[in-house]
C-alpha positions in Angstrom: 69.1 51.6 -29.9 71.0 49.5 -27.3 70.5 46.5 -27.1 69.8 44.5 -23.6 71.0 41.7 -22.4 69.5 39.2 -19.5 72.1 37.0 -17.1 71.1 33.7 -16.8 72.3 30.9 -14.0 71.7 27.1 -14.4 70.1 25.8 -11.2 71.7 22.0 -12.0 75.3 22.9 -13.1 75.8 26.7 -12.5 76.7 28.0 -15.7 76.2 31.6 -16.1 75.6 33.6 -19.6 74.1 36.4 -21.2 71.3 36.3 -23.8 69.3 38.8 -24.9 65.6 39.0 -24.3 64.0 38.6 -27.9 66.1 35.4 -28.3 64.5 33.5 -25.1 61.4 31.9 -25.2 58.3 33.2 -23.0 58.7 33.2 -19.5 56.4 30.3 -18.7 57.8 28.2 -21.2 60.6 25.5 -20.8 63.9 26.4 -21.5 67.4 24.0 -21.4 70.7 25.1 -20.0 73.2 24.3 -23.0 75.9 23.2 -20.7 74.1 20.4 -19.2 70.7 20.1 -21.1 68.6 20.5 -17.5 65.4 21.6 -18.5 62.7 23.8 -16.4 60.6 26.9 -17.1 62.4 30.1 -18.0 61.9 32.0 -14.9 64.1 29.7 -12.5 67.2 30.4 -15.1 66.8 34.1 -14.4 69.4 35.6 -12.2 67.9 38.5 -10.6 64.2 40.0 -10.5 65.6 42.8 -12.9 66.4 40.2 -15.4 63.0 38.6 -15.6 61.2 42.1 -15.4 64.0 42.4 -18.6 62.5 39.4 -20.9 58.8 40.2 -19.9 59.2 43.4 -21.7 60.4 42.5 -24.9 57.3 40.0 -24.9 
């Protein structure tokens, strides 16, 4: 099986990353960047439509 992966952007300090889905928390949860600790729901980390639709699968 391959394995996916979601890309995730920082809405306070930009950083960009790659996690996969079964290691994120549910998409209405909260969720903190590691770079600068900003935290907000899951969703607003998501890069692209695609990447959300990604996570709500595995869930």
């Amino acid at each position: 099986m391959v394995e996916a992966f979601v890309r995730l952007l920082c809405p306070e300090c930009g950083k960009e990353w790659q996690e996969t889905p079964t290691e994120l928390p549910a998409v209405r949860k909260n969720f903190s960047c590691p770079a600068c600790h900003a935290t907000r729901r899951l969703t607003e980390f998501m890069r692209t439509e695609r990447d959300l639709e990604a996570v709500k699968q595995f869930q």
